[in-house]
N, C-alpha and C positions, 0 to 999 in steps of 0.2 A: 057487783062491780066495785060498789063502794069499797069492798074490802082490802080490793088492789090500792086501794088511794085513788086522789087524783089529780093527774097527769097537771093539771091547767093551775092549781091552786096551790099543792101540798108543795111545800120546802126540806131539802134533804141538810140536816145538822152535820158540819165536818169541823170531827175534835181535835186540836192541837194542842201542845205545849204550851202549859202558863205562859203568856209574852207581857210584858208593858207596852202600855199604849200611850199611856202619857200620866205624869206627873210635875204638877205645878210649883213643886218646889224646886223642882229644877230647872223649867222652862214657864215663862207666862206668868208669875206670882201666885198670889193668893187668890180666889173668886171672891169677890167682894159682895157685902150681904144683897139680897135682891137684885143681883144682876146673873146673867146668860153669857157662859162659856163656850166654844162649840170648837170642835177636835175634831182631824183628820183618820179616819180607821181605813179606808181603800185605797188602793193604787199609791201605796207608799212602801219606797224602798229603804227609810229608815226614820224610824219613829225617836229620833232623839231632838230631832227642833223640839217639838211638845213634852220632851222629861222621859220619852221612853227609850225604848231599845233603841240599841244602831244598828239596827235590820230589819229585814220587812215583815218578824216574827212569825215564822215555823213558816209562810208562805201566806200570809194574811195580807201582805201588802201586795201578793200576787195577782192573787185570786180573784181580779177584777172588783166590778159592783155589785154587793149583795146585799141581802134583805133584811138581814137581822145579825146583832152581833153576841154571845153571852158573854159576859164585863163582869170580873167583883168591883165593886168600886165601895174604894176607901177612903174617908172622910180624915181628915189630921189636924190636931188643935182648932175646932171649930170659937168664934171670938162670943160663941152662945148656942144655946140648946135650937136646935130646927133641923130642917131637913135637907136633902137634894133631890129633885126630878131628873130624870133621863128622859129623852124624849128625842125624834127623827129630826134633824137640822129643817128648817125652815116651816112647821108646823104649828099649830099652836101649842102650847105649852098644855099637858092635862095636868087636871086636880089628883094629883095620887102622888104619891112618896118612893122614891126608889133607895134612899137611907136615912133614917131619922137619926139623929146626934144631940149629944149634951156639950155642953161649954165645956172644951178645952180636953176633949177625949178623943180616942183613934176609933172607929165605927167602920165594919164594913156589909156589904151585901152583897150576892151573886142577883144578878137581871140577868133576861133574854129583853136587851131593848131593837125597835125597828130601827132601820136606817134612811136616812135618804138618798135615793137614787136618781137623783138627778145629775146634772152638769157643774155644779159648785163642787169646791174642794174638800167641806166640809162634809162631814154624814151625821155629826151625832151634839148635840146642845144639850146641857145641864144646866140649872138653874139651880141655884142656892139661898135661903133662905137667909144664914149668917153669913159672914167671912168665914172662909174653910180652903186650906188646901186640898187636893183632891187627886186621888192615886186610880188609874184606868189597871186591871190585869186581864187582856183576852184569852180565856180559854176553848173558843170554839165560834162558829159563826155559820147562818144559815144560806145555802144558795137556791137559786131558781128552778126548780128540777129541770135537769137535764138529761136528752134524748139517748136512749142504750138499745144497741142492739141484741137480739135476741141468743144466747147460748143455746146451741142445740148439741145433742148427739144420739147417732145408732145405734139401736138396741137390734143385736139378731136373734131369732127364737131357734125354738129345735129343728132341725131340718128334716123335713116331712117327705118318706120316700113313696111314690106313684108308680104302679104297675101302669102298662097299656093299658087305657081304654078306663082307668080307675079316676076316683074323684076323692078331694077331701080338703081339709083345712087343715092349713098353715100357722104358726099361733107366733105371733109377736113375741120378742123380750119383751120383760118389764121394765121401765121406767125408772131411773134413781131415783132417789128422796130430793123433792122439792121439782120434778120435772113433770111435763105434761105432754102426752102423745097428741101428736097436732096429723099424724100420719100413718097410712103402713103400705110400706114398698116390696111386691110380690115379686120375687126372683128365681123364675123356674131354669134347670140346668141344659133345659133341649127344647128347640124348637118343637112346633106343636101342642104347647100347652099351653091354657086359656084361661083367663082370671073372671070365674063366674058370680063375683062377689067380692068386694074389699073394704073393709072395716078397720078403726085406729086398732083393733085388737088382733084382726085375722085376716086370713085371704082363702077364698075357697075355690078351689085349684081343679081344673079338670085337665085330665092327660088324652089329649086326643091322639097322641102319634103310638107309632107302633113297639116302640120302647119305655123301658122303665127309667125313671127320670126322680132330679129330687127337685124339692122347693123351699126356699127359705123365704119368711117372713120379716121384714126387717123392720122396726118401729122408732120414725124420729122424737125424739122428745127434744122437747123449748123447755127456755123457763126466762123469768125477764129477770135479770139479774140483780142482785138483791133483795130480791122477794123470798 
């Protein structure tokens, strides 16, 4: 089962067009050395108060609250060599590096950082080591997995002809690529004929009437979509 994923844990990646999300050179200033920035990435319809787009890029400010965002984030005339952390708004800050820089260089990195999913406006805090401008680019962000219903279709087999009084099996289609028989539905053409056996493969058919008669095997296949 593991192999499906899983349903309660696993997050589904949705990639979009390079967007800005914010840059401080154009909104907010510089981050000033040792202090915590923290930026808006959900439920915004246009990311130009904080330096970025004036729109809700490619549908990111649509797309509700979600768990994870992937960001390059570019560092600009840092005022000395150190770093910057990414890290989920209202968390502690961890010991790890999300771009390290030299005095007075452009530096960047691609992160998959978490978000905050709370009720604050904000979802994402950086901390900077020096004074540094600092350039957001979203290209993609992770959702909640979300409930799909199942793709199914009928497969028919060969149609299998029965004399009076005769018996046999019926033999399902096959399956496209990437489907799964969850069924097989016995469809005989006259009254009197009796399904002595039913299998996702086959159906074994006895003719009890006094005519010749056909039957078709018909096999549903699923498949959970995107698998």
């Amino acid at each position: 089962p593991n192999a499906l994923g899983d349903a309660a844990t696993d997050l589904v990646f949705v990639p979009i067009s390079p967007c800005r999300l914010f840059d401080t050179r154009l909104a907010g200033g510089a981050i000033a050395a040792n202090t915590v920035r923290s930026f808006d990435v959900t439920a915004v319809s246009d990311y130009s108060f904080q330096g970025g787009a004036a729109s809700n890029c490619n549908g990111v400010g649509a797309a509700g609250s979600f768990a994870a965002a992937v960001i390059n984030f570019t560092t600009v005339t840092p005022s000395a060599a150190g770093y910057i952390t990414a890290f989920p708004f209202g968390t502690t800050q961890p010991l790890a590096a999300t771009v390290n820089y030299g005095g007075g260089d452009i530096r960047g990195n691609l992160a998959t950082v978490a978000l905050d999913q709370g009720a604050s406006a904000n979802e994402l805090s950086v901390y900077s080591f020096a004074q540094t401008h600092l350039v957001g680019d979203i290209i993609g962000y992770f959702i909640n997995p979300q409930a799909t219903a199942l793709q199914c279709v009928e497969v028919d087999g060969t149609v299998l002809n029965l004399a009076a009084g005769a018996a046999g099996n019926a033999f399902a289609g096959s399956c496209p690529a990437g489907y799964t028989a969850v069924e097989t539905q016995c469809r005989p053409s006259i009254f009197g004929m009796r399904v002595a056996g039913s299998w996702t493969s086959h159906c074994n058919m006895v003719n009890d009437s006094a005519s010749a008669g056909t039957v078709t095997a018909t096999a549903r296949c699923c498949r959970v979509p995107g698998r």
